[in-house]
C-alpha positions in Angstrom: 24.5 -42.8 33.5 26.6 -43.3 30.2 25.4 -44.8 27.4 27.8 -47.9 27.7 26.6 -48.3 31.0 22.7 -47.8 30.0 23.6 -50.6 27.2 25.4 -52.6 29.9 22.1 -52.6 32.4 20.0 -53.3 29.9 17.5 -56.3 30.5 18.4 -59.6 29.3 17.0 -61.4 26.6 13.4 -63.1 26.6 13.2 -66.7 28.1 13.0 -68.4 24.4 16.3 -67.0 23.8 17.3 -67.5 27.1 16.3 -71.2 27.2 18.4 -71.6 23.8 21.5 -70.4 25.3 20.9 -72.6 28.3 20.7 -75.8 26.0 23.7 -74.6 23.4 26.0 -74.5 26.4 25.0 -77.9 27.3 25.8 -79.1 23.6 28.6 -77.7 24.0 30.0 -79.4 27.9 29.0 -82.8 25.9 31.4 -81.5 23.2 34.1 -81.4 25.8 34.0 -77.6 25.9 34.6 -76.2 29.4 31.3 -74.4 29.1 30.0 -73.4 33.4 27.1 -71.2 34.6 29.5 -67.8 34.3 29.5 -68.4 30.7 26.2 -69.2 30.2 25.1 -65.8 31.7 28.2 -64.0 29.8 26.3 -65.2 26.7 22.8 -63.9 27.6 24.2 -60.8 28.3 26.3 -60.5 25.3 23.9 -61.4 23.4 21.6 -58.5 24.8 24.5 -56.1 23.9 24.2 -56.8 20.3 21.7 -56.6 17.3 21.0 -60.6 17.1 19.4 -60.2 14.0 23.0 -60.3 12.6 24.5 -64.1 12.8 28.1 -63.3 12.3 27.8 -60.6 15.3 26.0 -63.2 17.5 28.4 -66.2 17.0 31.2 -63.4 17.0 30.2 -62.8 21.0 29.3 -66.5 22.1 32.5 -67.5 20.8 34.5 -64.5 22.5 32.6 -65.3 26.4 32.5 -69.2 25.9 35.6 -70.6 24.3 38.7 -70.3 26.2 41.4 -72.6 24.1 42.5 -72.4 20.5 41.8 -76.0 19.8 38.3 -75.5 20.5 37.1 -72.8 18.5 36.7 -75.7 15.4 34.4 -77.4 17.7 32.3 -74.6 19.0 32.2 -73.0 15.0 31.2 -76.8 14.2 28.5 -76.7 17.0 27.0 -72.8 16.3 26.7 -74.1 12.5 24.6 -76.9 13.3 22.5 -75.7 16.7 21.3 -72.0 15.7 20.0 -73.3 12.5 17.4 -75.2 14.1 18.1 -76.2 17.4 15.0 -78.6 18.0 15.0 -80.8 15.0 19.3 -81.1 15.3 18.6 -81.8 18.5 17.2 -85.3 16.6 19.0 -85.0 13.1 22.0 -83.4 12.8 24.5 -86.4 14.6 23.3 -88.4 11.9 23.3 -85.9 9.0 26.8 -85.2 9.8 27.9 -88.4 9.1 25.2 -89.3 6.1 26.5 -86.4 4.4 29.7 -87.1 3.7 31.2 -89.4 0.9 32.3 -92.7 1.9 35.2 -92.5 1.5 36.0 -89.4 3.2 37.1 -89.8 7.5 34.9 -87.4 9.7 37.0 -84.9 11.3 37.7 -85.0 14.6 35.1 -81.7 15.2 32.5 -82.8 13.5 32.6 -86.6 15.2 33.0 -85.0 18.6 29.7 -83.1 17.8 27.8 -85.8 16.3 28.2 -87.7 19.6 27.3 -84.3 21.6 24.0 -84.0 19.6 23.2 -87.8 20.0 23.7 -87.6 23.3 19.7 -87.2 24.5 18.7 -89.5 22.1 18.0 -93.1 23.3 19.7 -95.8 21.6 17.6 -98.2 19.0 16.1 -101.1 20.2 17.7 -104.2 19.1 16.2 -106.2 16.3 15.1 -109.0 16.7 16.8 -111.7 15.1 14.8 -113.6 12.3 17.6 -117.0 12.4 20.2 -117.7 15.1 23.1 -115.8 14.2 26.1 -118.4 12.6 28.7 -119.2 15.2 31.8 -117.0 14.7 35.5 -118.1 15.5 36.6 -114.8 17.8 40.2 -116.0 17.9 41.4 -113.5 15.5 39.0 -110.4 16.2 40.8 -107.4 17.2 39.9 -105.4 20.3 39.3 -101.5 20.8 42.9 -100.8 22.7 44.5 -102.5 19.3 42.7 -100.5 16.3 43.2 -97.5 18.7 46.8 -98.3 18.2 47.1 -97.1 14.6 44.5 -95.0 14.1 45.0 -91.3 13.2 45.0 -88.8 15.9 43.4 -86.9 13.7 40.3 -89.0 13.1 40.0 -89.9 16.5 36.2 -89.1 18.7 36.4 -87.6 22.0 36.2 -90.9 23.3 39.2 -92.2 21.4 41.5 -89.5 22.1 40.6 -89.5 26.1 41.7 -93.5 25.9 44.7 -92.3 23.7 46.3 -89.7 26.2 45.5 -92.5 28.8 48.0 -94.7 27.1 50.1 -91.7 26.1 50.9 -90.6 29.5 51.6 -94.9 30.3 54.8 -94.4 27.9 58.3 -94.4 29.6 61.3 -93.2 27.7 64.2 -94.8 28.9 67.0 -92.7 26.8 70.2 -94.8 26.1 72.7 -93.8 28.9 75.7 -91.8 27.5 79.5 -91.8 29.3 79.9 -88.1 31.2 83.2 -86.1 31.8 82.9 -87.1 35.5 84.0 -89.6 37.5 82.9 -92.0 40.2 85.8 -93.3 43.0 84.7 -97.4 42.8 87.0 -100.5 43.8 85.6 -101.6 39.8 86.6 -98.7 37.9 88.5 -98.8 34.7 91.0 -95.7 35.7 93.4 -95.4 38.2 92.7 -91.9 40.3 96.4 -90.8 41.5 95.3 -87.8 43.6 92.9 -89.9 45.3 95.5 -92.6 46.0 97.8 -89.8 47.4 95.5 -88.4 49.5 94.9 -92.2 50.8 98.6 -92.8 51.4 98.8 -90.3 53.7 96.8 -92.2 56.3 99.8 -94.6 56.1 102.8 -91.9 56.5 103.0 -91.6 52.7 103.1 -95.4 51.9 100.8 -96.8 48.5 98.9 -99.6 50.0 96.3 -99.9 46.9 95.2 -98.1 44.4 92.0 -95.9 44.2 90.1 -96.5 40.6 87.2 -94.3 39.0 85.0 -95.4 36.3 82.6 -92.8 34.5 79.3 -91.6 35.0 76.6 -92.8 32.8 73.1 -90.7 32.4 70.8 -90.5 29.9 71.5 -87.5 27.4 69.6 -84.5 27.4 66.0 -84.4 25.4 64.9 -81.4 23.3 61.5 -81.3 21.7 60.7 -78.4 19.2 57.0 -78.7 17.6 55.2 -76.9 15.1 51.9 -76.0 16.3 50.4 -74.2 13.0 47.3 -74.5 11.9 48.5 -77.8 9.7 49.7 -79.4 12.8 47.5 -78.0 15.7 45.4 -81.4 15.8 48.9 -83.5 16.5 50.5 -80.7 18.2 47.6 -80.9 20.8 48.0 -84.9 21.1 51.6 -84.6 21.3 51.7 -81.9 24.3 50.1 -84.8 26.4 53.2 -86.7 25.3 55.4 -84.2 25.7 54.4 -83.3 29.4 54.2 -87.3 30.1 58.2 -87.1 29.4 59.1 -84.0 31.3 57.6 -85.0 34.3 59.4 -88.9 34.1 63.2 -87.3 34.3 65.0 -84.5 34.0 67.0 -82.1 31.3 64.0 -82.3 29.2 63.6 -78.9 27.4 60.1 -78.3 25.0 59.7 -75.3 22.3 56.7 -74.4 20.2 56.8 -72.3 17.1 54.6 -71.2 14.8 55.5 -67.8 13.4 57.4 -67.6 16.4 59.2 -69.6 19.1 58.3 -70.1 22.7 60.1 -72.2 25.3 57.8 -73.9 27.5 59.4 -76.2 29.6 58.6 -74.2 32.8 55.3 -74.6 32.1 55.0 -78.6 31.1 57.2 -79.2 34.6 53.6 -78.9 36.5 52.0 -81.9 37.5 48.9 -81.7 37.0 48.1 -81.6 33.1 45.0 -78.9 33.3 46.9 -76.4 34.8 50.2 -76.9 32.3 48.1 -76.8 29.3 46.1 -74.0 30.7 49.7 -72.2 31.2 50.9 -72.9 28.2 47.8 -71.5 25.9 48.4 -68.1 27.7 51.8 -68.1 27.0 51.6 -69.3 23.5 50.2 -66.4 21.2 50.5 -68.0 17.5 48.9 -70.8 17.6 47.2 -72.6 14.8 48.7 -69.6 12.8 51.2 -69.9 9.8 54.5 -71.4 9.5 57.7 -69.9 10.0 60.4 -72.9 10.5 63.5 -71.4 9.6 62.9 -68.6 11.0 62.4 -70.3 14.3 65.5 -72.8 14.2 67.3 -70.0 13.5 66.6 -68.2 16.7 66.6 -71.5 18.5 70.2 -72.1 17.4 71.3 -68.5 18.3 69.5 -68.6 21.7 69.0 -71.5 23.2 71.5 -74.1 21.3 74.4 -73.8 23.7 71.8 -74.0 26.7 70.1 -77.1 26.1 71.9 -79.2 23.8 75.3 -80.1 25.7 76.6 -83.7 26.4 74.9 -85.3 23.4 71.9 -84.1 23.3 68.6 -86.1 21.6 66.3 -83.7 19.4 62.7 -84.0 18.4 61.9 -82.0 15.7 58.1 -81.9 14.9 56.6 -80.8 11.7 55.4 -81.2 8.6 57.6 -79.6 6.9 55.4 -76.8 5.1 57.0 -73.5 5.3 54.9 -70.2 4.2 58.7 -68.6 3.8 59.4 -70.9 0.8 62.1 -72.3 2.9 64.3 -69.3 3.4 67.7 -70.2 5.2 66.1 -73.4 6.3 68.3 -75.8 5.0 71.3 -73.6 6.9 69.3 -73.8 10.5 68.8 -77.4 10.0 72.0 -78.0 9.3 73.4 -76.3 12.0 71.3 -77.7 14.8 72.3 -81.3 12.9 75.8 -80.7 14.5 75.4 -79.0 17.4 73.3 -82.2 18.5 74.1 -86.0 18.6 71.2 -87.5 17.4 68.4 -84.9 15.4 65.0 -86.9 14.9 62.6 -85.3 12.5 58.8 -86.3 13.4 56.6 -86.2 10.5 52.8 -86.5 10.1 52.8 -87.2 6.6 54.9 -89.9 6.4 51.4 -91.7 7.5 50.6 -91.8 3.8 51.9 -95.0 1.8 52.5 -92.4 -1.0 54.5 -89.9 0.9 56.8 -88.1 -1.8 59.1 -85.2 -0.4 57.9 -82.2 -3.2 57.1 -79.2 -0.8 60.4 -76.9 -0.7 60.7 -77.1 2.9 60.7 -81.1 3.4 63.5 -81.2 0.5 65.7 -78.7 2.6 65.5 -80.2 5.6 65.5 -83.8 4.7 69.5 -83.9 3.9 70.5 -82.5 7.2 68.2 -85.1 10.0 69.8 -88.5 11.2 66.4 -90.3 11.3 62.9 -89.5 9.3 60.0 -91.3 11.8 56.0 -90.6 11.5 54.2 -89.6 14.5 50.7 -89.6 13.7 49.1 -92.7 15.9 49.9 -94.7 19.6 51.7 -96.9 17.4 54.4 -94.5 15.8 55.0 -93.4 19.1 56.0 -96.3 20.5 58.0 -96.9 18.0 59.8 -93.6 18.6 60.3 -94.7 21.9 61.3 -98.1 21.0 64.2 -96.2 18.7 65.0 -94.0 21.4 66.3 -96.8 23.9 68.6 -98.0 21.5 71.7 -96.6 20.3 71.9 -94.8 17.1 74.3 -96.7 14.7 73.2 -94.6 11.5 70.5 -92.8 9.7 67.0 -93.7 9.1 64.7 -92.7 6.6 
C-alpha cells in the first residue's frame, strides 16, 4: 500500500472534532452556504489528512471541500474566524459582538450580517418587556414599510434576508426597450410606401391591369441589448446582484447578449439563456475563471470591440456598461475602446456604483477617460436605480445624461 493511500485510509478524527465539523457546516447552511452531508465527511477526512495543529492548513482544506462559489469564500472566511475560535460561547456571543464592535457609524458588511444572523439562529428571541405606561398613540400614516426602505438601500449592505426579497423584486422587472424602425418591410392596406413589385405581381391576376395598390410600412422591434460588467473584486458584491438582473432580461426577449470581465472577457449569454437561475449561475462560475480578481477594462473593451462588436451591436444597439471605473492598467488605451464602442452603438449607458455617494467626484484615471465618450452616466447600486434604468430605457434617448 503507498504512503498516500496509507494517509488516505487513515482513521477519521475523534468525535469532539467530529461533532465540531458537524455543527460548523450547519453555521454555515444558515449562512446560505450550500454546505450537504458529502461535504461534511470531505471535511473530517481532510481534516484527518493534515496536521490541525496548524490553523491556516485547517481552514486552507475546509475551505477547498466546502465552498463551491467565489462569492462565498468572504462568508465562509467570515464564519471559520469566528466559530474555530470558540465555538460554544459564539455559539451565544459572537452575532452580537459583530455588530457591538463596530463604530456607529460604520454599515456591517454584507458577510459579517449574514453571519451574525447564522450564529443567532439557536438562540431564542428576548422576551418582551413589559411595558411600565401605555405606549402614546402613534399616527402610522406616514411610516414606511420593509418593501420601501428595501428600495434604496445598498446592495451592498443588504442581509441574506434583504437580498433574497431584492432578487424577488429583481427578477419582477420588465424592460420594455423603445422599438426602433428595421430595414424590412411589412405588405399592410396602412402602410406608408407603395410596394411596386408587389402591385405587379397582383396585376397579373387581372391580365396585367393595376386595380390598387399594395403599401408596406416598416417593421418596428426593440433594438438589440448588450450588457458588459466588471466582476472584480471592487464590484463582485453588485456584479452578483446584477447577474440576477441580468438573467431576469435574457430570459424576457430576445438579442440580449451579456459579457463579464475582469482581467479578461467572457461572453456568457449561452449560459444566462437557462431558465432555471441555479443552474445558470452554477454554469457561469465554471466558466468564469477571474473573478473577484483585478481590473483590466481597456484591455477588455478592446477585445470586445475587435471580437464581438460587429456581432452583437447591429441595428442600434443599447449598451450597458458596468463598472466602477477603477482600472489597475492606469487606463491604458481606455479612452480609445470607449470611444470606439461609443459609435459603433446607438445608445452606450455607463452603470456606476459610486455615483451612490452625494460626493461622487470623477479623480481615478479610468472614470476621467471614460466619462467623455458614454451618452448617459446612471448609478446602479439599489432596487431603486434600477428601476430607474429601466424607466430610461423605455423612453427614447433625446441626449446625454450625466
Amino acid at each position: 500500500m503507498t504512503e498516500g493511500a496509507a494517509a488516505f485510509l487513515a482513521p477519521p478524527p475523534g468525535r469532539a472534532l467530529a461533532a465540531n465539523v458537524v455543527a460548523f457546516a450547519r453555521l454555515l447552511r444558515r449562512a446560505g452556504l450550500p454546505v450537504g452531508p458529502s461535504e461534511t465527511l470531505a471535511a473530517a477526512r481532510a481534516l484527518s489528512l493534515i496536521d490541525i495543529g496548524q490553523k491556516a492548513e485547517v481552514r486552507a482544506a475546509l475551505r477547498a471541500v466546502m465552498v463551491h462559489r467565489h462569492e462565498h469564500a468572504e462568508i465562509f472566511d467570515t464564519a471559520f474566524a469566528i466559530f474555530w475560535r470558540d465555538p460554544e460561547a459564539s455559539r451565544h456571543a459572537a452575532a452580537m459582538a459583530l455588530l457591538e464592535g463596530m463604530k456607529p457609524e460604520e454599515k456591517p458588511r454584507a458577510g459579517s450580517r449574514r453571519m451574525a444572523e447564522a450564529m443567532a439562529g439557536d438562540r431564542p428571541p428576548p422576551p418582551p418587556k413589559e411595558p411600565e405606561e401605555p405606549p402614546p398613540l402613534q399616527d402610522a400614516s406616514l411610516t414606511v414599510s420593509a418593501l420601501e426602505k428595501l428600495q434604496t438601500m445598498d446592495f451592498e449592505a443588504m442581509s441574506a434576508a434583504e437580498l433574497a426579497m431584492a432578487r424577488a423584486e429583481i427578477r419582477k422587472l420588465h424592460l420594455p426597450l423603445d422599438e426602433r424602425p428595421t430595414r424590412r418591410m411589412r405588405l399592410g392596406t396602412r402602410g406608408s410606401r407603395i410596394d411596386l413589385r408587389a402591385t405587379l405581381r397582383r396585376s397579373r391576376r387581372t391580365g396585367g391591369e393595376i386595380i390598387s395598390l399594395v403599401r408596406a410600412r416598416r417593421i418596428t422591434r426593440p433594438p438589440p441589448l448588450v450588457a458588459i460588467c466588471d466582476i472584480s473584486g471592487s464590484m463582485a458584491r453588485y456584479a452578483q446582484v446584477l447577474l440576477h438582473f441580468l438573467h431576469a432580461v435574457t430570459n424576457d426577449r430576445d438579442r440580449v447578449s451579456c459579457f463579464l470581465f475582469g482581467t479578461r472577457l467572457t461572453n456568457i449569454t449561452r449560459q444566462l439563456k437557462h431558465r432555471d437561475a441555479e443552474v445558470a449561475f452554477e454554469m457561469v462560475a465554471k466558466l468564469v475563471p477571474d473573478w473577484s480578481g483585478g481590473t483590466r477594462i481597456g484591455e477588455a473593451l478592446e477585445k470586445f470591440n475587435k471580437l464581438w462588436s460587429r456581432r452583437v451591436l447591429g441595428q442600434g444597439a443599447v449598451v450597458l456598461l458596468i463598472t466602477d471605473g477603477l482600472d489597475r492598467d492606469g487606463a491604458a488605451g481606455l479612452a480609445e475602446a470607449t470611444e470606439r464602442l461609443q459609435q459603433s452603438c446607438r445608445r452606450l449607458i455607463w452603470l456606476n456604483p459610486l455615483l451612490r455617494y452625494s460626493g461622487f467626484q470623477p479623480k481615478s484615471q479610468g472614470i476621467r477617460a471614460m466619462l467623455p465618450h458614454v451618452h448617459e452616466f446612471r448609478p446602479v447600486h439599489s432596487l431603486a436605480s434600477l428601476q430607474q434604468l429601466v424607466a430610461a430605457l423605455s423612453e427614447r434617448s433625446s441626449g446625454r445624461t450625466r
